[in-house]
C-alpha positions in Angstrom: 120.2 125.5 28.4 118.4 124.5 24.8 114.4 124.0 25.0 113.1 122.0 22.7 112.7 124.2 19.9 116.6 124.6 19.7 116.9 121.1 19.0 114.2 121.0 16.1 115.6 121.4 12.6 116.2 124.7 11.2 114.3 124.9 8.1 116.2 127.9 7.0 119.3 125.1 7.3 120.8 123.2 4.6 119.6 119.2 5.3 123.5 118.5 4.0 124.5 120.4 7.0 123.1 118.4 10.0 125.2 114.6 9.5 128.2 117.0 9.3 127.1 118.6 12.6 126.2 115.2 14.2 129.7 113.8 13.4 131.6 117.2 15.3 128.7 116.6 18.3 130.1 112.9 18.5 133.9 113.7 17.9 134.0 116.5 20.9 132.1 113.7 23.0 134.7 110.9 21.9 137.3 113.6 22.8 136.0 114.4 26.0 134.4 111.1 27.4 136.5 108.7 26.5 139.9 109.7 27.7 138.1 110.1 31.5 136.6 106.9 30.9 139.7 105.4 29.8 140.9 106.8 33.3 139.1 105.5 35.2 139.3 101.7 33.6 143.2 102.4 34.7 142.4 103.4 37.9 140.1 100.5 38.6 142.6 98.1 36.6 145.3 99.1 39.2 143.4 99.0 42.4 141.9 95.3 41.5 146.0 94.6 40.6 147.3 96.5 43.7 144.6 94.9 45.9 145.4 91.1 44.0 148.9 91.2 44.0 150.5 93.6 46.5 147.5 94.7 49.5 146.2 91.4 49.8 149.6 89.3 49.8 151.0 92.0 52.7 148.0 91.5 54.7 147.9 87.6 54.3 151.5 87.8 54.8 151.5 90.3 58.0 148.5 88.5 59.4 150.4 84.9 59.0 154.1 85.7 60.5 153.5 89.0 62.6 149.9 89.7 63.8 148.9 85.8 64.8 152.1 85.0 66.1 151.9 88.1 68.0 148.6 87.3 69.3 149.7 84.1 70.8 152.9 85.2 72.2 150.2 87.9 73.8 148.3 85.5 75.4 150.7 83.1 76.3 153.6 85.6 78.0 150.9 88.4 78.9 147.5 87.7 79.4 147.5 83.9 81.0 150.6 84.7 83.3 148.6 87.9 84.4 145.4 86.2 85.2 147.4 83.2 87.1 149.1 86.1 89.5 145.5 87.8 89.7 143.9 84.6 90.5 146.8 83.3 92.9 148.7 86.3 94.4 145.3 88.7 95.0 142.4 86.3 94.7 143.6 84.5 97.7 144.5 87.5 99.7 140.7 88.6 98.8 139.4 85.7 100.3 141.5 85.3 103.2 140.2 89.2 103.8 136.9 88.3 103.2 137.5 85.3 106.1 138.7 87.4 108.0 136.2 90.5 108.0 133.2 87.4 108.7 135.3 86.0 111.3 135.7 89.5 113.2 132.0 90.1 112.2 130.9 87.1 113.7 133.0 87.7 117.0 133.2 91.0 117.7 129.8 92.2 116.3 126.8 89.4 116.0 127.9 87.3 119.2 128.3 90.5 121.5 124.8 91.5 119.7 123.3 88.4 120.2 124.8 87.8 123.8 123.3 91.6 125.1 120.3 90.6 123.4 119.9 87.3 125.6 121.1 89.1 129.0 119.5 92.1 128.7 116.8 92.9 125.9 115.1 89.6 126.7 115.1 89.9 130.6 113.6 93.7 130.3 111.5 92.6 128.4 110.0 90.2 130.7 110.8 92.4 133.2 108.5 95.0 130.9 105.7 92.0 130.5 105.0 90.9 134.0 105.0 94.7 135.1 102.4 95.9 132.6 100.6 92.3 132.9 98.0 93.8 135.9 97.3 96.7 133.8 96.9 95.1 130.9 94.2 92.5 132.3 92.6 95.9 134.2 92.7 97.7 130.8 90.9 94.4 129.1 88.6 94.1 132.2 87.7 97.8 131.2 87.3 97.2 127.8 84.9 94.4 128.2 83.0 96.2 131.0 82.5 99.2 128.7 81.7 97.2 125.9 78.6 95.1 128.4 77.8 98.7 129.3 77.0 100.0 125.6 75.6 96.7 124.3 73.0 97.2 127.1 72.9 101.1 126.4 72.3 100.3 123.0 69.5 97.4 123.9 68.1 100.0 126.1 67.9 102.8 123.5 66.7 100.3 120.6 63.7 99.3 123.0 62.8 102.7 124.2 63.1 103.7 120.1 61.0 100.5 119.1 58.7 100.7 122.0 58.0 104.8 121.0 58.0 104.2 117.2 55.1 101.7 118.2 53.2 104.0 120.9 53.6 106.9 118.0 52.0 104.6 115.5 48.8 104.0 117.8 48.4 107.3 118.7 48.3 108.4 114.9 45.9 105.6 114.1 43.7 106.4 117.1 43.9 110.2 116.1 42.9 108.9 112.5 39.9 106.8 114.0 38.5 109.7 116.2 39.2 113.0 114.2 40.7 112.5 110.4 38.4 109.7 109.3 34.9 111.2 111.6 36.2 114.9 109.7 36.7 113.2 106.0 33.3 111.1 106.1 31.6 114.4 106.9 33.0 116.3 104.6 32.5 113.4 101.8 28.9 114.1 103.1 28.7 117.5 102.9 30.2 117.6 99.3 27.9 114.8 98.0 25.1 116.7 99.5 25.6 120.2 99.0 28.4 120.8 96.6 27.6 118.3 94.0 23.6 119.1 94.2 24.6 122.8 93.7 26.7 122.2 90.9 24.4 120.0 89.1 21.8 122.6 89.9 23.7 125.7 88.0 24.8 123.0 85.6 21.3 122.4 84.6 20.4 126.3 85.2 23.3 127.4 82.5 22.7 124.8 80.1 18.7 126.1 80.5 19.2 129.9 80.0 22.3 131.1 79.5 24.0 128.8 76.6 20.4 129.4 74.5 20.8 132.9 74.9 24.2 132.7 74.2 23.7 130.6 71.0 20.5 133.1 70.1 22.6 136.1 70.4 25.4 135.0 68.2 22.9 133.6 65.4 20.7 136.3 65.7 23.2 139.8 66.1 26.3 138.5 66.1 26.5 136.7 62.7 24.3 139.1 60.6 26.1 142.4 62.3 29.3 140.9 61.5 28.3 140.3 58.3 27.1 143.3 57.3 29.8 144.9 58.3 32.2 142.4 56.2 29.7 143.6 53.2 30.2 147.4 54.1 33.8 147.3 54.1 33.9 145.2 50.9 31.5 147.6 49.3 34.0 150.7 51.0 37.3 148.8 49.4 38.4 148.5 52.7 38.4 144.6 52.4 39.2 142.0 49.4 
């Protein structure tokens, strides 16, 4: 394979060298290229010819006297005799078999069915109905005696629940009346009386000797020791 520099001129070339070279390049293409092409036009040529002239005309002419023509003689000696002998000679015995199978259906299956039904399902069933009639009306009478017995069970219980839940609440508010509220009004008194007067009293007490000690001890030692000894240790180097 040539890069590109291959196909630059050679300036070590003679320039009377290169139309000379061109017309070889071109005559080995001519002599290569155009004989296949020239083959293949042929090729081409005689299919379109073979196609115009002999494969179409056989195919027109086998489809017009032997593939048609076969086709209908098909159909008409094959294909519509076969479905008349389907349609006559075994769609009739089908539905005479199918008549028949319903017919023996009907007798010998749905009106024996349907007679034991009527003579016998339906009279034990009655037989069945009257019999479990007395218990069923006991088992109803039951049922609605239980169900008068827990409606008044369950008036009972909600008046005895209603009836306690209001006894409960007097008793609380009576116990509130005689003991909490007597109990909370004296010890309201004794804290307005005692407790508060106290703690106003060592209020007043701390704001009169303690917190004016306190502030004379921090003005008078506290700030000048601390002070000094901030002075010391800046004197020392111990401190910036």
């Amino acid at each position: 394979m040539t890069g590109p520099s291959t196909l630059r001129p050679d300036p070590s070339r003679d320039p009377a060298e290169l139309p000379l070279v061109a017309a070889v390049a071109r005559a080995v293409a001519l002599a290569v290229v155009l004989p296949v092409r020239l083959l293949w036009e042929l090729i081409a040529a005689t299919g379109r010819a073979a196609q115009r002239y002999v494969l179409g005309p056989i195919g027109r002419f086998l489809w017009r006297w032997l593939l048609r023509p076969l086709g209908r003689l098909l159909r008409h000696a094959l294909w519509r005799p076969l479905a008349w002998v389907l349609r006559t000679l075994v769609g009739r015995p089908l539905v005479w078999l199918a008549r028949g199978l319903a017919w023996l259906t009907r007798h010998l299956l749905l009106i024996p069915l349907a007679w034991l039904f009527g003579e016998l399902v339906v009279p034990a069933l009655r037989w069945l109905a009257r019999l479990l009639a007395p218990v069923g009306r006991a088992l109803a009478a039951g049922l609605a005696l239980l169900g008068r017995g827990l409606w008044w069970v369950t008036r009972v219980v909600g008046a005895a629940l209603v009836w306690a839940w209001r006894f409960a609440g007097r008793v609380l508010h009576a116990l509130y009346r005689v003991t909490l509220r007597p109990l909370g009004l004296a010890l309201a008194w004794v804290w307005r009386h005692t407790v508060v007067p106290v703690g106003r009293a060592l209020r007043a007490a701390w704001r009169a000797t303690v917190a004016p000690a306190a502030r004379w001890l921090r003005r008078a030692v506290l700030d000048p020791a601390r002070r000094t000894v901030r002075e010391i240790l800046t004197a020392l180097g111990l401190r910036r």
